[in-house]
N, CA, C and O atoms as a GROMACS GRO file, in nm:
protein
  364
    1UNK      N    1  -1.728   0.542   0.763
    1UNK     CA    2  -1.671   0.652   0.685
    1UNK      C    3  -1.519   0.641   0.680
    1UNK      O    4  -1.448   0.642   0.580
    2UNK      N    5  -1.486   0.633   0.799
    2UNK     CA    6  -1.292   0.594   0.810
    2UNK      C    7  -1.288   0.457   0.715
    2UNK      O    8  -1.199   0.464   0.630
    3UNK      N    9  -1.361   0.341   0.712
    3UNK     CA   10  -1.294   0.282   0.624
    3UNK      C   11  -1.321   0.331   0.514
    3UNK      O   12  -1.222   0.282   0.458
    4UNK      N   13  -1.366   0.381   0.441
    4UNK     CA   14  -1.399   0.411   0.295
    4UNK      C   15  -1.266   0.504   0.270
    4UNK      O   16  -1.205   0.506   0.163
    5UNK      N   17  -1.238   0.565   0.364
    5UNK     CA   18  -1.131   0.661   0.356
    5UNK      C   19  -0.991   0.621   0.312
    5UNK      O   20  -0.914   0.665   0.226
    6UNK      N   21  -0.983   0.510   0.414
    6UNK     CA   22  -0.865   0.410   0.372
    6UNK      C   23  -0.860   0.316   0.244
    6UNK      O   24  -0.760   0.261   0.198
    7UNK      N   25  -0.973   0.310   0.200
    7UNK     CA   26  -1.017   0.221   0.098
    7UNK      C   27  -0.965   0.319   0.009
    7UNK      O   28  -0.891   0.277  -0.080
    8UNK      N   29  -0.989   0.444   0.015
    8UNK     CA   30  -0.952   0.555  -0.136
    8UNK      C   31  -0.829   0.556  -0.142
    8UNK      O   32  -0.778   0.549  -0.253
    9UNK      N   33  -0.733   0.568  -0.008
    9UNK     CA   34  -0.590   0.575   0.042
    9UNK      C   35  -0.516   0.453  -0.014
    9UNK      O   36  -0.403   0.479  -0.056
   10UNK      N   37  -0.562   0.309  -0.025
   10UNK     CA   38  -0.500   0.236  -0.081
   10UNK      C   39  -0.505   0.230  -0.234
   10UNK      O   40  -0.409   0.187  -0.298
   11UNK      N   41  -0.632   0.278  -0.300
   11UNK     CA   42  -0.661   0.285  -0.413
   11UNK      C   43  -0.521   0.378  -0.505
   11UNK      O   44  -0.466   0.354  -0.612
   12UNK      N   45  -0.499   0.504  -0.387
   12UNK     CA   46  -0.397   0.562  -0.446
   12UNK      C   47  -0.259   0.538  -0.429
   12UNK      O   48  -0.168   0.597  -0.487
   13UNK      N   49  -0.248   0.432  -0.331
   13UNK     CA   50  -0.107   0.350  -0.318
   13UNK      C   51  -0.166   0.295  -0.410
   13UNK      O   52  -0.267   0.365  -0.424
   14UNK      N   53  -0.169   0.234  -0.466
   14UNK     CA   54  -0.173   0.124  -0.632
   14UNK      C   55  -0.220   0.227  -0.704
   14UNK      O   56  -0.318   0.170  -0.753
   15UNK      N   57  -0.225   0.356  -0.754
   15UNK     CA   58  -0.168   0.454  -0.872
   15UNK      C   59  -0.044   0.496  -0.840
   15UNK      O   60   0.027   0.558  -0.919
   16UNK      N   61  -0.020   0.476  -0.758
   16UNK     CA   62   0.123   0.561  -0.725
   16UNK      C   63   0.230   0.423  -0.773
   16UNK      O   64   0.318   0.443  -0.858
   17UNK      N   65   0.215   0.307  -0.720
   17UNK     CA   66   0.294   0.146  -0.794
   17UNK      C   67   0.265   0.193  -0.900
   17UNK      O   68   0.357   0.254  -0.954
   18UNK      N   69   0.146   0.190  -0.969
   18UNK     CA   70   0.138   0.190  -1.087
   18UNK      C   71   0.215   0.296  -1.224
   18UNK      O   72   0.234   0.266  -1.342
   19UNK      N   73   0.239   0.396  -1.167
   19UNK     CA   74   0.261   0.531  -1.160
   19UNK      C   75   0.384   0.559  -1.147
   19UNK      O   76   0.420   0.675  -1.167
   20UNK      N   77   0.488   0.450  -1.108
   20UNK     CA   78   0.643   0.489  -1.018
   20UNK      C   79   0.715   0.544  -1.127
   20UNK      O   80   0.810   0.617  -1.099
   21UNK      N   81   0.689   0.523  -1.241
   21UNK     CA   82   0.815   0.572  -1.361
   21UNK      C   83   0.795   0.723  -1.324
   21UNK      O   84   0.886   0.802  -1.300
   22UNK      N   85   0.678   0.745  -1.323
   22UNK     CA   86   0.608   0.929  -1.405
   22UNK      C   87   0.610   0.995  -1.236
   22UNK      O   88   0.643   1.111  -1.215
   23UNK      N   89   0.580   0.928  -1.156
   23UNK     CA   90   0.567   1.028  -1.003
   23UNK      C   91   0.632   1.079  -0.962
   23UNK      O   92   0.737   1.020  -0.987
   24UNK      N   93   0.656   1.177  -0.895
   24UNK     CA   94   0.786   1.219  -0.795
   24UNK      C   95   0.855   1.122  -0.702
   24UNK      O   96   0.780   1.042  -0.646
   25UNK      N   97   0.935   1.116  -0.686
   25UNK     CA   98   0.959   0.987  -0.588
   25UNK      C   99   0.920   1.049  -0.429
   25UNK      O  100   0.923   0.961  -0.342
   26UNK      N  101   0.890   1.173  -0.386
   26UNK     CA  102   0.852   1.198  -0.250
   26UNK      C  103   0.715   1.144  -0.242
   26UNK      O  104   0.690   1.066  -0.150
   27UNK      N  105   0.625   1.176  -0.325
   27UNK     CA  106   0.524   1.137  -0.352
   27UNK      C  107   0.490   0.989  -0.347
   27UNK      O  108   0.390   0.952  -0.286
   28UNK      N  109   0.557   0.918  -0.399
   28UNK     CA  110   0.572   0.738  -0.382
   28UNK      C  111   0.603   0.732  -0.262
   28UNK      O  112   0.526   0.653  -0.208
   29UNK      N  113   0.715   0.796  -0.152
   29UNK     CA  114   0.730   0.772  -0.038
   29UNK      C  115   0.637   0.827   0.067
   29UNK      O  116   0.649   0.763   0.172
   30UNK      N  117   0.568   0.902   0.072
   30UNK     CA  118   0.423   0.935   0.132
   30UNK      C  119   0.304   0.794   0.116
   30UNK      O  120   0.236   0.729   0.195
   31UNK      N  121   0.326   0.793  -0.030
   31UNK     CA  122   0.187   0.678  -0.021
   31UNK      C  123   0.281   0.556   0.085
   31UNK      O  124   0.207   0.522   0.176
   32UNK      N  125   0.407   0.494   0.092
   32UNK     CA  126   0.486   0.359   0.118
   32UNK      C  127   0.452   0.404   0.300
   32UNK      O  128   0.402   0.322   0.376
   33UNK      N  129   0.482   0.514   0.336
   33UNK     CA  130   0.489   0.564   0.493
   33UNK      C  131   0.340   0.542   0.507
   33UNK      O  132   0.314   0.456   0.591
   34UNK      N  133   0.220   0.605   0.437
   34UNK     CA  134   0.051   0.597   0.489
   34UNK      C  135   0.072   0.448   0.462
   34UNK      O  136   0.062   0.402   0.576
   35UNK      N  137   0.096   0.338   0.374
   35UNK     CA  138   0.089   0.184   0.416
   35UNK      C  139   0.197   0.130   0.524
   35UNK      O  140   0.201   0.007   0.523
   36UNK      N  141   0.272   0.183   0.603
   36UNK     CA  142   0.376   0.168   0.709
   36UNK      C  143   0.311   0.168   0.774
   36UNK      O  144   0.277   0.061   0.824
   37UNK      N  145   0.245   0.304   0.820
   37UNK     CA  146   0.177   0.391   0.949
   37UNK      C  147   0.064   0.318   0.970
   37UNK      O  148   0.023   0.308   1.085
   38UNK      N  149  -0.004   0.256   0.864
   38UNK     CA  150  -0.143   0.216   0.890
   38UNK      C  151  -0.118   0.053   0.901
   38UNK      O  152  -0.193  -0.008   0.978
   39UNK      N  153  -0.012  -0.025   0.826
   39UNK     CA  154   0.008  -0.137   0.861
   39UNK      C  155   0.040  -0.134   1.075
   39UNK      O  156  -0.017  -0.172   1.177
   40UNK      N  157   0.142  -0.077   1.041
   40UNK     CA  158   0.220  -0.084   1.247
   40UNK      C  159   0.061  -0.042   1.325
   40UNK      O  160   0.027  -0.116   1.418
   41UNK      N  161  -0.034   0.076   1.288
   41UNK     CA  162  -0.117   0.108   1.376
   41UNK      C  163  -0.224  -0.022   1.409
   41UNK      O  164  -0.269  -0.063   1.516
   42UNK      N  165  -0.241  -0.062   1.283
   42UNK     CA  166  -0.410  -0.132   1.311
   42UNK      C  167  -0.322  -0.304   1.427
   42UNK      O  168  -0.367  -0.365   1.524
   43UNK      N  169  -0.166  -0.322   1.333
   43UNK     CA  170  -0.103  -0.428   1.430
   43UNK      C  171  -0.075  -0.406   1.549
   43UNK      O  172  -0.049  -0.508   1.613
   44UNK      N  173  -0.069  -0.301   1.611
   44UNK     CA  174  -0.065  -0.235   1.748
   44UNK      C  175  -0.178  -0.281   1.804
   44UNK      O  176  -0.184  -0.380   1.877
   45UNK      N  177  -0.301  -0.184   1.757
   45UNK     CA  178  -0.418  -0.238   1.848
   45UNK      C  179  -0.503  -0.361   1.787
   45UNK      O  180  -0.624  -0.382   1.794
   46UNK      N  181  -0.413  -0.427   1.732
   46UNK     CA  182  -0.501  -0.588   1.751
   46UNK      C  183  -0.579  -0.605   1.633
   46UNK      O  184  -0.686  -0.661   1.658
   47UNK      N  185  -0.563  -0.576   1.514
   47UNK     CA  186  -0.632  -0.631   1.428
   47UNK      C  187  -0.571  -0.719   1.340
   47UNK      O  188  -0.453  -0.722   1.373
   48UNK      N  189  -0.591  -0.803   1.232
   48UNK     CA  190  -0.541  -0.883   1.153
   48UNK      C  191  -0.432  -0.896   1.147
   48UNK      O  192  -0.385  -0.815   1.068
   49UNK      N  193  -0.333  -0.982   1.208
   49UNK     CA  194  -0.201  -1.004   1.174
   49UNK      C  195  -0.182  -1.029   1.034
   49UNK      O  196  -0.089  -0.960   0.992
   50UNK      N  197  -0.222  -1.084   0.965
   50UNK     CA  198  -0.159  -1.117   0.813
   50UNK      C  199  -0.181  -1.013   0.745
   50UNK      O  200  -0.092  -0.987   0.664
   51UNK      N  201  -0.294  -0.921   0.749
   51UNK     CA  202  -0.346  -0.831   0.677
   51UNK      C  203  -0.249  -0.668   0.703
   51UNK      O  204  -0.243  -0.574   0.623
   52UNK      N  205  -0.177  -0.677   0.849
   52UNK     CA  206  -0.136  -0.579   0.853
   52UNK      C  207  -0.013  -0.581   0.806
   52UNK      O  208   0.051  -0.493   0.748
   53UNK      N  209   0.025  -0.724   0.844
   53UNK     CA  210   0.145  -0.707   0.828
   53UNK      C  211   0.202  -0.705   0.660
   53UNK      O  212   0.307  -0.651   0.626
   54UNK      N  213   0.128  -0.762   0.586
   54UNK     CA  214   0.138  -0.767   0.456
   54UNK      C  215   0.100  -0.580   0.430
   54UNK      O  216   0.112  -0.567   0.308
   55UNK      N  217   0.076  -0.493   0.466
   55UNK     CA  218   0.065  -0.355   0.491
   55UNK      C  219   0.196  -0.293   0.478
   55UNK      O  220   0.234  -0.227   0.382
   56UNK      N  221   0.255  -0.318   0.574
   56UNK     CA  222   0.396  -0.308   0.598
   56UNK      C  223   0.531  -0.394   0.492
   56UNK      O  224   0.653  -0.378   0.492
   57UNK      N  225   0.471  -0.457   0.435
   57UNK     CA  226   0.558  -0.497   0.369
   57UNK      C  227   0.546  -0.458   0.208
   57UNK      O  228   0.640  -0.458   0.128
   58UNK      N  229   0.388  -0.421   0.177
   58UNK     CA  230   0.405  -0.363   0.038
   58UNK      C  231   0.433  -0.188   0.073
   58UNK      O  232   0.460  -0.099  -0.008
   59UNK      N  233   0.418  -0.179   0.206
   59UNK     CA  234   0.467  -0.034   0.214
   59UNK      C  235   0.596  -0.039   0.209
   59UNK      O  236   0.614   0.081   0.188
   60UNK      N  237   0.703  -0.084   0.212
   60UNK     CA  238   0.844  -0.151   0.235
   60UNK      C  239   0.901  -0.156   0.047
   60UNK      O  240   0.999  -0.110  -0.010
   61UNK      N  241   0.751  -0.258  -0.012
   61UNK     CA  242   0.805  -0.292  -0.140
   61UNK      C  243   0.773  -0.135  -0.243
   61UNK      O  244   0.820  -0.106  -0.353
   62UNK      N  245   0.676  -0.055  -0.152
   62UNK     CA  246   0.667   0.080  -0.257
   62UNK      C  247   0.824   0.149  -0.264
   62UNK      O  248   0.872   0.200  -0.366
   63UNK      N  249   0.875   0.141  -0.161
   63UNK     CA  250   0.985   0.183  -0.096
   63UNK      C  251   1.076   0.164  -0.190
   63UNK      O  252   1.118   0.266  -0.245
   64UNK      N  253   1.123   0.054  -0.226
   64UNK     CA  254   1.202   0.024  -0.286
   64UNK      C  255   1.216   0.002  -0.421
   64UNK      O  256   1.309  -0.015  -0.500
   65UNK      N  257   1.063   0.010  -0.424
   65UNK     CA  258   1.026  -0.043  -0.609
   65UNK      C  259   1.056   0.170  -0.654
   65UNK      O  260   1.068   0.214  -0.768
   66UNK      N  261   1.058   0.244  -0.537
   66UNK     CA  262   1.081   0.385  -0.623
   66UNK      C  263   1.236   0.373  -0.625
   66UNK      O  264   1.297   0.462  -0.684
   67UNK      N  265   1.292   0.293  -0.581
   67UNK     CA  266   1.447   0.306  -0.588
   67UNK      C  267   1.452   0.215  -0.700
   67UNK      O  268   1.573   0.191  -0.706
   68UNK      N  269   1.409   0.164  -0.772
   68UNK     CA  270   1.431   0.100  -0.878
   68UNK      C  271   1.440  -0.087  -0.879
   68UNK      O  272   1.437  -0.170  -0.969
   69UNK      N  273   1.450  -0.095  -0.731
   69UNK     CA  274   1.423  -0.252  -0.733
   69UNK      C  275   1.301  -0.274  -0.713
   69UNK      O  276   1.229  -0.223  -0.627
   70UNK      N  277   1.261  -0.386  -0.829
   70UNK     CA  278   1.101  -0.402  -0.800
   70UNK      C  279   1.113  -0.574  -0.924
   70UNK      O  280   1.198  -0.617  -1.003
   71UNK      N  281   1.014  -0.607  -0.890
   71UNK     CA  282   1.024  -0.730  -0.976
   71UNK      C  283   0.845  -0.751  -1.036
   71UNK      O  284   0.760  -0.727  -0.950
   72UNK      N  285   0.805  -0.786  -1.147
   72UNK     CA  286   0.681  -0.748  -1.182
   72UNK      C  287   0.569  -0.892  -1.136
   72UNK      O  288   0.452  -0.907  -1.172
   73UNK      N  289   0.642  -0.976  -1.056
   73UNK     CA  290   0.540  -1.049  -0.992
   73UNK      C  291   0.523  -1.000  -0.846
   73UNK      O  292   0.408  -1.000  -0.802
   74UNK      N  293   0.605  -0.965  -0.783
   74UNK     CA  294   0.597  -0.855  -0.676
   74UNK      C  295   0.506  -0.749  -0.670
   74UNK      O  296   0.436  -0.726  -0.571
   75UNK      N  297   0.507  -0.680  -0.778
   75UNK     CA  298   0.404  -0.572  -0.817
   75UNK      C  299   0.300  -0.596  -0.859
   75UNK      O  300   0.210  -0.513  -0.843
   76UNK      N  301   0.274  -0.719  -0.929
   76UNK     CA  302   0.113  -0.774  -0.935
   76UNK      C  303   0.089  -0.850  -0.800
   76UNK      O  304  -0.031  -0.856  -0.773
   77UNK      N  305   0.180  -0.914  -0.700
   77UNK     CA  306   0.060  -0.937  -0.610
   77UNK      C  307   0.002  -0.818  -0.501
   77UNK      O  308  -0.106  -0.797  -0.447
   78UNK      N  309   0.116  -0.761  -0.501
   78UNK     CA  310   0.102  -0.610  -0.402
   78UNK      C  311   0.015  -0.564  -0.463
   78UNK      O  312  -0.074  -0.546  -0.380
   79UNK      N  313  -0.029  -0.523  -0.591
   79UNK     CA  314  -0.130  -0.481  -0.678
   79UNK      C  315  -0.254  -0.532  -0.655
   79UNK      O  316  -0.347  -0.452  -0.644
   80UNK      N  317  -0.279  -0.671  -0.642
   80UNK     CA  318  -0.365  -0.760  -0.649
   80UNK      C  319  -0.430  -0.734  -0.479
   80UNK      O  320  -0.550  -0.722  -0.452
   81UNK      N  321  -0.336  -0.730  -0.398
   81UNK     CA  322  -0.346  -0.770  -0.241
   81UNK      C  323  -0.436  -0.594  -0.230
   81UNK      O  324  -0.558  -0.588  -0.224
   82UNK      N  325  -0.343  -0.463  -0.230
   82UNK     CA  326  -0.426  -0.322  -0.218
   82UNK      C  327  -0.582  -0.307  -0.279
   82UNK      O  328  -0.680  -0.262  -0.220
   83UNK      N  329  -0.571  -0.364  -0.428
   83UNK     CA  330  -0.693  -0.295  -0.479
   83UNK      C  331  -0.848  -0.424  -0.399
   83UNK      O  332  -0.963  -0.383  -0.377
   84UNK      N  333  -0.800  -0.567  -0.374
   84UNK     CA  334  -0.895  -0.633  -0.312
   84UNK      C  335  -0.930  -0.540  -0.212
   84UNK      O  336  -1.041  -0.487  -0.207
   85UNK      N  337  -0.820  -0.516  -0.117
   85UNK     CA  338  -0.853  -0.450  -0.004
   85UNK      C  339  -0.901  -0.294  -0.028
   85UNK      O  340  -0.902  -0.226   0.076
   86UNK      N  341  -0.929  -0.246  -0.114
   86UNK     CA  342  -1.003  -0.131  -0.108
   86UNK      C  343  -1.089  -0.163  -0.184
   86UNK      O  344  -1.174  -0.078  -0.159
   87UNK      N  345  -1.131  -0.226  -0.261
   87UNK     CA  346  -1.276  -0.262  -0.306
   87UNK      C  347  -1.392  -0.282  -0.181
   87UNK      O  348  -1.508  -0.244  -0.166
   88UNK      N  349  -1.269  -0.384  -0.075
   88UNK     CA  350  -1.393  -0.457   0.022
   88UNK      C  351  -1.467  -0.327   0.094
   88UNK      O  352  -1.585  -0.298   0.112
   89UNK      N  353  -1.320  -0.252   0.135
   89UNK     CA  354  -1.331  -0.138   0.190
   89UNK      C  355  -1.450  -0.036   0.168
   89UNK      O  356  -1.522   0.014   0.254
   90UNK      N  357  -1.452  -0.021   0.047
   90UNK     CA  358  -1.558   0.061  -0.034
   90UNK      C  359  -1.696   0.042  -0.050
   90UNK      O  360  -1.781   0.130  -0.063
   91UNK      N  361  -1.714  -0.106  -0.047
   91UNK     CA  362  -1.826  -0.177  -0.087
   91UNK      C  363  -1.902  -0.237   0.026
   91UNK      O  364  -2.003  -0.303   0.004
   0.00000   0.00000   0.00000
């Protein structure tokens, strides 16, 4: 059940990328902190190094893509990397 949960949670980090023109920007920084919080937690207690840490870094790139730096191959793989991972999540 917790993963499905996270699976919906990333689904809405990639509407919120998707979304950065039209959103609030507090709102973009909530979804960038839940991919921070959940990248540092699961790397704490020992799960996937590449997976988390790539967590933390599109939580990093939400970050900044609401400040206006963002580059659109950046945003398709961060795009590409969340929605895999909440499909698997889901399914």
């Amino acid at each position: 059940m917790i993963v499905k949960i996270l699976g919906l949670a990333d689904i809405l980090a990639v509407i919120a990328l998707l979304l950065i023109k039209i959103l609030p920007k507090p709102l973009i920084i909530i979804a960038a902190l839940y991919l921070i919080i959940k990248g540092l937690f699961f790397l704490i207690t020992g799960g996937s190094i590449f997976m988390n840490f790539f967590d933390i870094v599109s939580g990093a790139y939400l970050v900044s893509a609401s400040y206006g730096i963002s580059h659109w191959v950046a945003t398709s793989l961060v795009i590409i990397f969340l929605l895999q991972k909440a499909v698997i999540s889901l399914f």
